[in-house]
PLY file of the C-alpha trace (Angstrom):
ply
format ascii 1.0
element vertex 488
property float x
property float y
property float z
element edge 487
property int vertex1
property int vertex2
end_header
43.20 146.49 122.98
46.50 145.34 123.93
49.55 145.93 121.03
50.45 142.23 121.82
47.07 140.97 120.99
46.74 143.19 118.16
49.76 141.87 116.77
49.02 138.13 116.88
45.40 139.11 115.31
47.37 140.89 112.82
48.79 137.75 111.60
45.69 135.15 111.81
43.71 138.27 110.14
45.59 138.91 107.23
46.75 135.40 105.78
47.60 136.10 102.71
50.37 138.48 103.43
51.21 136.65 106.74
52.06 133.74 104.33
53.83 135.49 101.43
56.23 137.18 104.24
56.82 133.38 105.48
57.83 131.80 102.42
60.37 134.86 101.59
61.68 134.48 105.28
61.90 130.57 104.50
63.80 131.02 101.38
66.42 133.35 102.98
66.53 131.23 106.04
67.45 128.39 104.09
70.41 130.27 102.59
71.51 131.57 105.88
70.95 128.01 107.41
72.70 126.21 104.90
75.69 128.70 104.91
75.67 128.64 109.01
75.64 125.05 108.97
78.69 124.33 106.32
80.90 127.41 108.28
80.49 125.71 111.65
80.52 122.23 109.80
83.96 123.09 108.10
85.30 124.88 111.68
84.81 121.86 113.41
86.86 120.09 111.01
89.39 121.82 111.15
89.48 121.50 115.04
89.11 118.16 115.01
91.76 117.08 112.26
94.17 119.74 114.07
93.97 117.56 117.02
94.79 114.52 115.21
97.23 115.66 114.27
98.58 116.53 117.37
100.15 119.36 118.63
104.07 118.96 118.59
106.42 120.62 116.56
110.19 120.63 115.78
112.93 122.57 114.39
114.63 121.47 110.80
116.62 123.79 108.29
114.10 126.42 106.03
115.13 124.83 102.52
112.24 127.59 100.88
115.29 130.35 102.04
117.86 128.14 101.06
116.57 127.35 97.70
116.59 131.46 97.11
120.18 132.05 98.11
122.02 132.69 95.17
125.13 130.65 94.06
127.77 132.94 95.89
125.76 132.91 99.03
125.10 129.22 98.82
129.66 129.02 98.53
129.46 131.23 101.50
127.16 129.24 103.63
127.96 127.86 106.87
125.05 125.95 108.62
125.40 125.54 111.90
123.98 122.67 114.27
121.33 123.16 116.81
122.81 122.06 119.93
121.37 120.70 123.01
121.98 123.67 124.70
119.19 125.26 122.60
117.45 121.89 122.30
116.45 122.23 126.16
116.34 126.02 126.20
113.51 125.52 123.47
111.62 123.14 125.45
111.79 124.94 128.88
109.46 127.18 127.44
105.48 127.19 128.88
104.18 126.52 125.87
106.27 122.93 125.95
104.36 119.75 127.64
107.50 117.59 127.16
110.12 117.01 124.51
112.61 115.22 123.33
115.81 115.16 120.97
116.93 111.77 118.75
119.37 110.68 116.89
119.46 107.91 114.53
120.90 105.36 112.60
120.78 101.90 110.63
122.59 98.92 111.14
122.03 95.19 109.55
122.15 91.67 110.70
122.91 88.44 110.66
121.45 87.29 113.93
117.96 88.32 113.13
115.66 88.90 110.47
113.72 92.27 109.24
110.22 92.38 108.77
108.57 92.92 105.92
104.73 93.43 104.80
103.25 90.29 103.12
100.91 92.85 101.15
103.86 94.78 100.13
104.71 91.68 97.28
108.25 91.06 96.22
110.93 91.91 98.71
112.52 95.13 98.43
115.90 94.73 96.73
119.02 96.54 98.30
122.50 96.92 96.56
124.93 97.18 99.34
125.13 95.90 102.33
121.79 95.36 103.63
120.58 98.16 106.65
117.21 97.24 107.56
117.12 98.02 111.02
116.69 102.18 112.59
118.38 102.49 116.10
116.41 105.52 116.97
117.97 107.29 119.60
116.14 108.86 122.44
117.05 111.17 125.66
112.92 111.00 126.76
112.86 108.39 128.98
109.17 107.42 128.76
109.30 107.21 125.35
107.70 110.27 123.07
106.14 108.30 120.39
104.35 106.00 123.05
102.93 109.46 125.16
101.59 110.75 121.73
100.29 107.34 120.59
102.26 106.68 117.64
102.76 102.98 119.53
102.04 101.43 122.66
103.85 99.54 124.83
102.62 95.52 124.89
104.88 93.68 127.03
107.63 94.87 129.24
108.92 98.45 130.50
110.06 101.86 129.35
113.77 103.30 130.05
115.30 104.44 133.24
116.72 107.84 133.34
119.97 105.96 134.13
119.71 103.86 131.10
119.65 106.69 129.11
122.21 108.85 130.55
124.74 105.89 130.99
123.73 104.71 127.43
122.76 101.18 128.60
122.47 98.49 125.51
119.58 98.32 125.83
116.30 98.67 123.31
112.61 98.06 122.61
111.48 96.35 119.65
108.58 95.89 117.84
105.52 92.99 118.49
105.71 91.67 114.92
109.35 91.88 114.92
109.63 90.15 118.12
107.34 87.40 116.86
109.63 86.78 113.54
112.12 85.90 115.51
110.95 84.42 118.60
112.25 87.08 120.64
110.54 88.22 124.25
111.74 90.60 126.74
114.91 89.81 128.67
116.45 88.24 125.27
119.42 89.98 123.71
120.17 89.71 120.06
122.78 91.08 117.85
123.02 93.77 115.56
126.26 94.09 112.68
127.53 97.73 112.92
129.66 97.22 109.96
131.20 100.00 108.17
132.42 99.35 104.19
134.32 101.89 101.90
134.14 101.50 98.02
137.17 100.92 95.73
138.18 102.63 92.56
135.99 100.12 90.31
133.20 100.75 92.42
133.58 97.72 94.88
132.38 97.38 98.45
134.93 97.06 100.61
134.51 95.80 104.45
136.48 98.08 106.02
135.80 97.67 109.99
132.74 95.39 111.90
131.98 94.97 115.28
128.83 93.43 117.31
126.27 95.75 119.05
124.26 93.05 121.55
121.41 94.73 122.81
118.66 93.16 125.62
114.81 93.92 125.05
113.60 95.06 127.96
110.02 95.90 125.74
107.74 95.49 122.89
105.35 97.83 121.62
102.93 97.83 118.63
102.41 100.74 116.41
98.78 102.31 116.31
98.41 104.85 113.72
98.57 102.74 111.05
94.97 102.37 109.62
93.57 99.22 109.66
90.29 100.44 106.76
93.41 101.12 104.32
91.13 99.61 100.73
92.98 98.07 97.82
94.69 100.86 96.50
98.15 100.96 94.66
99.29 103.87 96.67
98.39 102.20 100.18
102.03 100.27 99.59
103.44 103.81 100.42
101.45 103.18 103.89
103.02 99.76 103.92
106.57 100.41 103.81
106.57 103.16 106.39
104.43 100.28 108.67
107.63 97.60 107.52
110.31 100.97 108.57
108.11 101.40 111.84
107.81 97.45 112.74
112.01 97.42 112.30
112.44 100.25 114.26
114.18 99.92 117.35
114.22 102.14 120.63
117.61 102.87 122.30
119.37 105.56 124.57
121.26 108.04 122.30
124.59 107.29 123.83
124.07 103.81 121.95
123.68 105.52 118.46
126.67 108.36 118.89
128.49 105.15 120.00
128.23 103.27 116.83
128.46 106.82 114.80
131.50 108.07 116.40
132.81 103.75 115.45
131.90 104.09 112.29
133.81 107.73 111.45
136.63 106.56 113.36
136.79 103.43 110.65
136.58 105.87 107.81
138.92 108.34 109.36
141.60 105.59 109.51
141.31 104.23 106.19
141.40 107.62 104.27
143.52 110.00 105.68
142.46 112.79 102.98
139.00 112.42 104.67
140.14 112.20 108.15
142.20 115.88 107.48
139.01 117.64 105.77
137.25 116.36 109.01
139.09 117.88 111.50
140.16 120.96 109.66
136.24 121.46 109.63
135.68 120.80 113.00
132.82 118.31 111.97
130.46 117.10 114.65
128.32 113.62 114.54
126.08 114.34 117.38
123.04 115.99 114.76
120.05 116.06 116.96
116.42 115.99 115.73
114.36 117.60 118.66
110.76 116.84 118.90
108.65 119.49 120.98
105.22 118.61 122.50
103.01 122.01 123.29
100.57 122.01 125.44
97.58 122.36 122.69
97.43 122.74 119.11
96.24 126.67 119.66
100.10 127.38 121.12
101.52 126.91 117.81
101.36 130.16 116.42
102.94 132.06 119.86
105.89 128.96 120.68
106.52 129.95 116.88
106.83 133.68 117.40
108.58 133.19 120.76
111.27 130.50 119.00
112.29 132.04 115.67
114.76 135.07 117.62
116.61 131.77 119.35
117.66 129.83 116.09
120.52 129.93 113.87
120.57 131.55 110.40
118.16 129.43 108.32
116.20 127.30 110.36
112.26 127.44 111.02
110.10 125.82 113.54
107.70 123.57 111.75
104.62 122.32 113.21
102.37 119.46 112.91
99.20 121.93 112.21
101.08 123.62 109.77
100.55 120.16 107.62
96.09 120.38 107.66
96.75 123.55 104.83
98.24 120.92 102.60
95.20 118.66 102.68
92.32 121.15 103.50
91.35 121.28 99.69
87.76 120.65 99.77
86.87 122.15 103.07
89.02 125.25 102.39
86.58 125.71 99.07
83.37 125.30 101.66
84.23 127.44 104.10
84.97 129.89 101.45
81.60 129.20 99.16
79.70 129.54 102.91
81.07 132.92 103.98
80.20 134.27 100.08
77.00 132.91 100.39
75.95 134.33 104.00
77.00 137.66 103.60
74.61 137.65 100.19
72.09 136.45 101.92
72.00 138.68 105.19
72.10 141.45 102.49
69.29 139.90 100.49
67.56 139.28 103.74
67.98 142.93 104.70
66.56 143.94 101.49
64.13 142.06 100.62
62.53 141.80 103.66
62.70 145.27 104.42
60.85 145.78 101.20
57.73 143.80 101.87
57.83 144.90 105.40
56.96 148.58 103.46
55.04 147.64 101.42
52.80 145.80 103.29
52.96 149.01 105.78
51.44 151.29 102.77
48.83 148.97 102.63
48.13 149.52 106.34
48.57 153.35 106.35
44.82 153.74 107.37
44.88 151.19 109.85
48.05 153.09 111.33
46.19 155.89 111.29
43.74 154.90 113.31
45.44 153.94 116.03
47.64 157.15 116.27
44.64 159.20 116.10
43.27 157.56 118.91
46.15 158.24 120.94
47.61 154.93 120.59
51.51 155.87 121.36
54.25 155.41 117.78
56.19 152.90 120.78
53.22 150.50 121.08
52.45 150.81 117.33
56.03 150.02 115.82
56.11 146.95 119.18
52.55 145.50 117.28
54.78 145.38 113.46
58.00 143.90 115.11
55.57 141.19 117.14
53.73 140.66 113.59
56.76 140.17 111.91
59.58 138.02 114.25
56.54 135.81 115.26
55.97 134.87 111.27
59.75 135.16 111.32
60.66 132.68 114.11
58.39 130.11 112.46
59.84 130.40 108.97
63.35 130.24 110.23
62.47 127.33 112.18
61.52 125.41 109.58
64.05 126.61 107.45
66.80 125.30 110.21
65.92 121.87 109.18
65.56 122.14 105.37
68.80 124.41 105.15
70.87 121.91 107.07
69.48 119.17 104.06
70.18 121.68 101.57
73.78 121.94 103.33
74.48 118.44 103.46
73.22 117.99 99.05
75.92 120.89 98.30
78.92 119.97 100.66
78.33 116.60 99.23
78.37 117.62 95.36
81.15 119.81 96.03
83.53 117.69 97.80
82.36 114.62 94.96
83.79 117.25 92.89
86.96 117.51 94.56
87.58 113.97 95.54
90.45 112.11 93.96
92.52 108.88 95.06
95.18 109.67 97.63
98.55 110.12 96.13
102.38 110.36 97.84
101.51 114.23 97.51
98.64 113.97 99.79
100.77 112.22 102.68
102.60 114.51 104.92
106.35 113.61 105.74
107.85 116.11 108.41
110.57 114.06 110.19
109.82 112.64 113.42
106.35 114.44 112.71
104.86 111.70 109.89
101.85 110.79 109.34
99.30 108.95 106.78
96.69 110.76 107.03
95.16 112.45 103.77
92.61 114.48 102.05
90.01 112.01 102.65
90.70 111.87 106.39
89.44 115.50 106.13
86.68 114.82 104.26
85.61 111.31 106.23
85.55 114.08 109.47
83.04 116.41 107.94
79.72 116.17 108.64
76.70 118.35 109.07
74.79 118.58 112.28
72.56 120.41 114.27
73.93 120.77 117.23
73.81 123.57 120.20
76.24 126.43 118.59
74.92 125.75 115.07
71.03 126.30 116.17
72.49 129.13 118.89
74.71 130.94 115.40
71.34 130.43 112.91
68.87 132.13 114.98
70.90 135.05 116.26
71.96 136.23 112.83
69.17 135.11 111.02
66.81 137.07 113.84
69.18 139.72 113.75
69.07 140.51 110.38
65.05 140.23 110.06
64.48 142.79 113.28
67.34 145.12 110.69
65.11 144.60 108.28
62.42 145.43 109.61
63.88 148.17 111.69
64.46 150.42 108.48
61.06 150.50 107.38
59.43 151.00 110.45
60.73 154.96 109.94
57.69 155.16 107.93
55.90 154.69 111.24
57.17 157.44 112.83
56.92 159.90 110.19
52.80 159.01 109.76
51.00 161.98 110.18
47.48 160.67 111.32
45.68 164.18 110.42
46.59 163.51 106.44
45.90 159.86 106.51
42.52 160.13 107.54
41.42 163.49 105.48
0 1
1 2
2 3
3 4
4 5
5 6
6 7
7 8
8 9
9 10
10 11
11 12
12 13
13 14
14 15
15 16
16 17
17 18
18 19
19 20
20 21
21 22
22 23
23 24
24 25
25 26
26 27
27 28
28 29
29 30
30 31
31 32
32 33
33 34
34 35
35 36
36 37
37 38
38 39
39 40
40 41
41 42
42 43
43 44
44 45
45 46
46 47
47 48
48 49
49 50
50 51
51 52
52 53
53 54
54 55
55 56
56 57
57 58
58 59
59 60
60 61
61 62
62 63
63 64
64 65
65 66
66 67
67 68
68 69
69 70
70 71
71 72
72 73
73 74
74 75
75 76
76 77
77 78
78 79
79 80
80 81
81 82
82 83
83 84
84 85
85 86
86 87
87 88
88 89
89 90
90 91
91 92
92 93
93 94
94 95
95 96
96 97
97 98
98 99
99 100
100 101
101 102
102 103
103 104
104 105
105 106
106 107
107 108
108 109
109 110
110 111
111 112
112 113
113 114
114 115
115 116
116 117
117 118
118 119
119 120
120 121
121 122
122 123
123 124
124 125
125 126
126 127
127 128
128 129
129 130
130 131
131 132
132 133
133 134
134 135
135 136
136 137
137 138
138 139
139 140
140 141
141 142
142 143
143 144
144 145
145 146
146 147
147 148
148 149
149 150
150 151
151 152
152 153
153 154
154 155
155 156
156 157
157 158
158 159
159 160
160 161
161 162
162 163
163 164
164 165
165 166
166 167
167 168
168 169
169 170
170 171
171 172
172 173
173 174
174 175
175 176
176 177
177 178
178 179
179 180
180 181
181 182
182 183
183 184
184 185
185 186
186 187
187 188
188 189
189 190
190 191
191 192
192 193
193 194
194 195
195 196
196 197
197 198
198 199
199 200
200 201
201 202
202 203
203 204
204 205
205 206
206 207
207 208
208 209
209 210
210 211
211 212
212 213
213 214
214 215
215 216
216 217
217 218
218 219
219 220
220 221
221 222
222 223
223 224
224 225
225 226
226 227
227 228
228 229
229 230
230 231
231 232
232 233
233 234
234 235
235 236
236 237
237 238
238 239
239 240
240 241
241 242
242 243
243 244
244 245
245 246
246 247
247 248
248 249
249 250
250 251
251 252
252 253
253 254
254 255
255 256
256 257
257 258
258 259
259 260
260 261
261 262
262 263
263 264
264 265
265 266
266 267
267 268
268 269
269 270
270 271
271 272
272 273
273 274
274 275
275 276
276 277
277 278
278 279
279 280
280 281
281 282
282 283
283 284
284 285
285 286
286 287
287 288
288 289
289 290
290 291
291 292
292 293
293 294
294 295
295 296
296 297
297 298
298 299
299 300
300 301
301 302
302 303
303 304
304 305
305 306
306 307
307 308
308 309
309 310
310 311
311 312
312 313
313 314
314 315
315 316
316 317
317 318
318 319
319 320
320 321
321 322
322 323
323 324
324 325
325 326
326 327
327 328
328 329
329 330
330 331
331 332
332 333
333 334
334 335
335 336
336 337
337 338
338 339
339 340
340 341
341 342
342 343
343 344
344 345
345 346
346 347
347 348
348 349
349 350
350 351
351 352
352 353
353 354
354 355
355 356
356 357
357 358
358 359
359 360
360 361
361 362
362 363
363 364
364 365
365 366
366 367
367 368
368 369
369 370
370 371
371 372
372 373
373 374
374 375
375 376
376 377
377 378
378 379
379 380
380 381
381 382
382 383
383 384
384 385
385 386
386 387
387 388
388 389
389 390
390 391
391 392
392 393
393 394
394 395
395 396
396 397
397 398
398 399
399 400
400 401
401 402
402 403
403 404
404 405
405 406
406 407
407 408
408 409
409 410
410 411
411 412
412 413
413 414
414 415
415 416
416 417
417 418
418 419
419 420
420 421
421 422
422 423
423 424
424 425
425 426
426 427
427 428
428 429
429 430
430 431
431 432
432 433
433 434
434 435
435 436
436 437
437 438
438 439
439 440
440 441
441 442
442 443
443 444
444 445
445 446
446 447
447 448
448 449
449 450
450 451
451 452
452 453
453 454
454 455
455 456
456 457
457 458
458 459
459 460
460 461
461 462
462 463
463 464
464 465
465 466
466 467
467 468
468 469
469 470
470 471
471 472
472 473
473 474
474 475
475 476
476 477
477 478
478 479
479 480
480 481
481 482
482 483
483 484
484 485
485 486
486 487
């Protein structure tokens, strides 16, 4: 009789064990499928809130080293700038899509008015005069924030390269500013760039003002704010960086050094003590925050190794992916509790399988027997046990594929229950030009358990590999029959 048929009979003829080997493969493949399932699970989350975040990076001072300089070295120190020189050297690298480099700075008002959240409550009160308005500076004529959908443009057009290297006055605003104050592109308005000193006694003192008219040549809208935000206390940190946003205002970086360079030159001429330190320091306004877009989120780790020899003493590239380790909690404790739990149970598997797999084959010594001393060859006998067993093992694991992923979905569930907790300032990740809202429970909200094509693919080869090791083992016992003694 054929092996193959001999091993299918093998299975339908002896029930009893046929089933007590399925439920043991069942309960291992459950393990293994549940541990599979939360690996991949907590893999693609990480992919996926990676690419939210985007893939850009930038370049800011390393205040971790700074902090561990002691106090003579920190009397010693001398930071230096990073230029534009290094600014474009940086982002003519291949791992650099585009980039950009801003400056900025905040002026008030008289001719229009801020905006401000209704949700936010009272007003916020300022003591001073009042700045409510960013001039961000850009040298990125298409706009950065707009190609990496932090806003969109509405109404309108971007800058010209000649607006930006002539330093045009010119700007785009936001929609809900615009609508405050019935503004629409092709209107100018005016902005105060007043610069005050303060007295002995601790007075304000208007030392120098001029008028900065600007024409909006576009309005865009921001669209990373969440719009699901619930009725919690801390969502009024969300709030006032939508209010900063909405008064933002897009200009050429000429226009910003402009009113800078004003502004020093004020303060320079009404304290000369200032004005000396100044130039005996050789200070520079023109401090440049450069924003560099890579190519994908994976290019983070080699544009990080390739950068650090170029900067000054001090400074550290810092990347938007860099920021999913500070939320990652719960998923971090998965992935973790998943790898434990599959390497137990591919040992436990290995095991315990392999045991009944022997002992069943003591059982069936004579049977063996048999068919040895009947010429059959040790090849076709040890094919019949592995048919036997991976048949009765495909079914169990099969089963177990959808009953682990369950199981998997009831534990990531209590566990990240466990973890959960209201979003606090801590959980919100502030890097510069790089900010963002999103939080711990964006990373949870993206987890989710599912059977799809590499999950089913990664279950069946380990779990299929580890029964055929299993088995493997004691199948030696096959070889080593010696039919003569079995059947004496």
């Amino acid at each position: 009789m054929n092996f193959i048929k001999r091993g299918f009979l093998g299975i339908t003829r002896k029930k009893g064990k046929s089933l007590i080997l399925l439920a043991v493969i069942f309960i291992l493949g459950n393990l293994i499928s549940g541990a599979v399932s939360i690996q991949q699970s907590t893999d693609n989350v990480e992919s996926t809130i990676k690419e939210k975040l985007g893939s850009s990076a930038t370049v800011e001072l390393d205040y971790e080293a700074i902090d561990e300089l002691s106090e003579a070295e920190l009397m010693d120190l001398e930071i230096q700038d990073v230029d534009i020189d290094l600014i474009k050297q940086i982002g003519g690298l291949s791992y650099v899509k585009y980039y950009d480099y801003s400056m900025p700075t905040y002026l008030g008002s008289e001719n229009i008015e801020s905006y401000q959240d209704e949700e936010m409550g009272e007003e916020v009160i300022t003591h001073g005069p009042s700045m409510d308005f960013m001039l961000k500076g850009i040298n990125y004529a298409p706009v950065l924030d707009f190609k990496e959908e932090k806003g969109k443009l509405v109404d309108g057009r971007v800058f010209t390269e000649e607006e930006i290297d002539e330093g045009d006055s010119v700007t785009i605003i936001s929609k809900k500013l615009a609508e405050k104050n019935n503004l629409h592109v092709g209107d100018t308005f005016t902005l105060d760039s007043a610069v005050y000193d303060f007295d002995e006694n601790g007075e304000e003192d208007l030392i120098g003002s001029r008028d900065v008219v600007l024409e909006i040549i576009g309005i865009f809208e921001p669209s990373s704010i969440k719009e699901d935000q619930d009725e919690n206390p801390e969502n009024g940190m969300m709030d006032m960086m939508d209010s900063e946003y909405q008064n933002t205002m897009y200009v050429p970086n000429e226009v910003v050094i402009a009113e800078e360079n004003y502004q020093m030159e004020q303060l320079m001429q009404a304290d000369e003590a200032f004005a000396a330190m100044l130039e005996e320091e050789e200070v520079t306004f023109e401090n440049y925050t450069p924003i560099f877009v890579l190519n994908n989120p994976e290019d983070s780790e080699a544009f990080e190794e390739e950068v650090a020899p170029l900067l000054p003493e001090l400074y550290t590239v810092v990347s938007a992916t860099d920021q999913y380790d500070s939320i990652s909690g719960p998923i971090d404790s998965m992935s973790k509790l998943a790898k434990y739990v599959l390497i137990a149970s591919v040992i436990a598997t290995v095991l315990i399988t392999g045991l009944v797999v022997l002992l069943f084959l003591r059982d069936r010594k004579h049977e063996l027997g048999i068919y040895l001393s009947l010429g059959e060859k040790r090849a076709r006998v040890v094919g019949q046990i592995l048919i036997e067993v991976m048949v009765i093992a495909f079914i169990g694991l099969t089963i177990s594929l959808f009953s682990g992923k369950i199981l998997a979905e009831q534990v990531s569930d209590t566990m990240m229950k466990a973890d959960d907790h209201e979003p606090s300032f801590e959980d919100m990740m502030f890097v510069g030009e790089m900010q963002t809202n999103m939080t711990t429970d964006d990373v949870i909200d993206s987890y989710e358990v599912n059977l799809n094509a590499s999950y089913i693919i990664g279950f069946y080869v380990i779990s299929l590999l580890t029964i055929l090791i299993s088995t493997a083992i004691p199948l030696v016992y096959i070889v080593r029959l010696n039919p003569k003694k079995i059947l004496m």
